[in-house]
N, C-alpha and C positions, 0 to 999 in steps of 0.2 A: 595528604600527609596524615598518618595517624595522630591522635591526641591521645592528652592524658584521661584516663580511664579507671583512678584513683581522686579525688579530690578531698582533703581535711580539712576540717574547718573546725577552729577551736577557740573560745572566747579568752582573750587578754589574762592574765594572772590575777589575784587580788589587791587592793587598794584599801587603803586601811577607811573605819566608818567611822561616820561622821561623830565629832565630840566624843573620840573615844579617849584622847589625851594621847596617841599613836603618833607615827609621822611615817608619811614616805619616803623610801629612801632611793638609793642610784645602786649602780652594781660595784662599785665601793664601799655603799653603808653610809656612804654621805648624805644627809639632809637632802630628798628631793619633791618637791608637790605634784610632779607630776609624774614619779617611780609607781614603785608596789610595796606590799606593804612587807612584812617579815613572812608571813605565811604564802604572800605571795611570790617571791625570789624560793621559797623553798617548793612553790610548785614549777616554775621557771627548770629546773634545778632535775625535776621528776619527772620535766620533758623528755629531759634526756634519754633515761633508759627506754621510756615507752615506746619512741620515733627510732634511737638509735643504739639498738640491744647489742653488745658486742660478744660474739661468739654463740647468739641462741637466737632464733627465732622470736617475733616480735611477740608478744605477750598475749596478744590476739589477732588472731587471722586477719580480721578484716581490716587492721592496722598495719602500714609498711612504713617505711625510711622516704623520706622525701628525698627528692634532688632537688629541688628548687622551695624557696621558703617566702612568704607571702605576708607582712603585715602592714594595717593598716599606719598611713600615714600620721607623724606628730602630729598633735596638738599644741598650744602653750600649756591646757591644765591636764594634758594625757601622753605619756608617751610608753605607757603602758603595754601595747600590742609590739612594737619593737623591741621594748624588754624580755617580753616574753619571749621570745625566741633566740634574744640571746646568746646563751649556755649552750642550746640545740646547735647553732648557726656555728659556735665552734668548735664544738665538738667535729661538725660535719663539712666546717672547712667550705661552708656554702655565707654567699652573700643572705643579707635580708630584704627583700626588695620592699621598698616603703614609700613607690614615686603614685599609691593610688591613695584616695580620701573613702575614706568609710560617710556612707550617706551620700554619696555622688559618685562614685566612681565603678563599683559592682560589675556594671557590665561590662566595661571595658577590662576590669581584672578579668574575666571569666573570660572574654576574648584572647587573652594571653597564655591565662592558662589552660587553656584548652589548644592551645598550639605545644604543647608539653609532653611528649610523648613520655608520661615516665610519674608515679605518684607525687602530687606536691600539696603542703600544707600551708592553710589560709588562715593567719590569727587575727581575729577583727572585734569592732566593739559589739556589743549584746545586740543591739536593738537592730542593727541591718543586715544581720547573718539568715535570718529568715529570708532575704530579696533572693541568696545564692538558690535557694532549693527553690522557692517559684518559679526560680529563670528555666533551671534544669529540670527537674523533676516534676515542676504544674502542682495548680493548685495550692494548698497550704495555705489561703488568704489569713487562716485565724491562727497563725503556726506563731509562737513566739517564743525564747529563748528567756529561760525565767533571770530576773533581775539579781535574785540570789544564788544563778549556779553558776559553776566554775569549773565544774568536773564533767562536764562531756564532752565527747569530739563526735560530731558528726561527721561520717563518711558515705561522699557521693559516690556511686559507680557505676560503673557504665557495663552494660551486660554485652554480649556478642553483636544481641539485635539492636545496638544501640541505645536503650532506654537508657534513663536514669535511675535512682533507687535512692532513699535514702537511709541508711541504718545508724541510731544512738548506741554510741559505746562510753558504759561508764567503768573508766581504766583503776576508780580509788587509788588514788595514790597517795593521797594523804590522810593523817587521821581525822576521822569527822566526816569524812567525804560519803555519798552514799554506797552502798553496795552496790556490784552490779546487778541489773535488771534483766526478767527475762527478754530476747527479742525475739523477732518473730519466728527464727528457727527452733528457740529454747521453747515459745510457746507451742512450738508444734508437738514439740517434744513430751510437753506434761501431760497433752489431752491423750496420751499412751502409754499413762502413768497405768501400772497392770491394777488390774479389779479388786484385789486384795487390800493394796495401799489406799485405794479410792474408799474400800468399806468400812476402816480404822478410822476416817478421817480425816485422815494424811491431806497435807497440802501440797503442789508443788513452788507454791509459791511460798512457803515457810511461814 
């Protein structure tokens, strides 16, 4: 049986910081400790268009619509990755599946979803999103997912000959967020930046 040949992987929404005098809240706006914070429900919120663009193609290529949706399970002081996907989950009239544990359970997700014949998106906490791409893709021992971002999605994909790949997409969707970066195709792209802009100065990285 083919599998999925798409996999996204995107960290939780934000959570308000520590002694800021903030509170988390629920998808009401009610008091919750273990919600997101206001900037995080607005990124919840900008899921949406990104995963599920109606009437235009996805905003970047290497980004598609899930059919299946993938968050790590509660916590009592987290239940942040199931929020996160919230908004998306109804927009697209898709469950959230949330029966695996982040920090334990990885491979068995990947076992799943790789019986998926079809793009699906994985919301998980920071620190075990690095296990996904070692499983698939090798190597990465020193790869880690910075504790202060919140704005990329990594996309796994699987080429004809099977490999894996892994590509960061920073979509900005909110303000503040970083710009996007060059990847490796854009990097190909400057070192054929013509001779003239090279001799001004010009950067292609700005």
């Amino acid at each position: 049986m083919p599998g999925a040949t798409t996999i996204m992987l995107i960290r939780h929404a934000e959570k308000v910081e520590a002694r800021s005098g903030s509170r988390n809240v629920g998808p009401e706006g009610e008091p919750l400790p273990a919600g997101l914070s206001i900037r995080g429900w607005q990124r919840a919120g900008a899921l949406v268009p990104l995963f599920a663009p109606r009437g235009a193609p996805c905003r970047d290529a290497r980004i598609d619509t899930p059919v299946a949706l993938y968050a790590a399970s509660d916590r009592p002081r987290s239940h942040r990755p199931s929020l996160t996907l919230g908004p998306l989950a109804e927009v697209l009239g898709l469950e959230v599946h949330t029966a695996f544990r982040s920090g334990r359970d990885e491979e068995a997700l990947l076992t799943e979803v790789l019986a998926v014949d079809a793009p699906v998106l994985v919301c998980w906490r920071h620190d075990e999103l690095p296990r996904f791409v070692r499983t698939l893709v090798g190597g990465g021992d020193t790869l880690r997912w910075d504790s202060r971002c919140y704005d990329e999605v990594w996309v796994l994909s699987q080429s004809p000959a099977g490999r894996w790949v892994r590509q960061v997409v920073h979509p900005a969707l909110l303000a503040g967020d970083r710009a996007p970066l060059f990847d490796a195709v854009n990097a190909a792209r400057s070192r054929a930046v013509p001779a003239r802009w090279a001799s001004n100065g010009s950067s292609a990285s700005g």
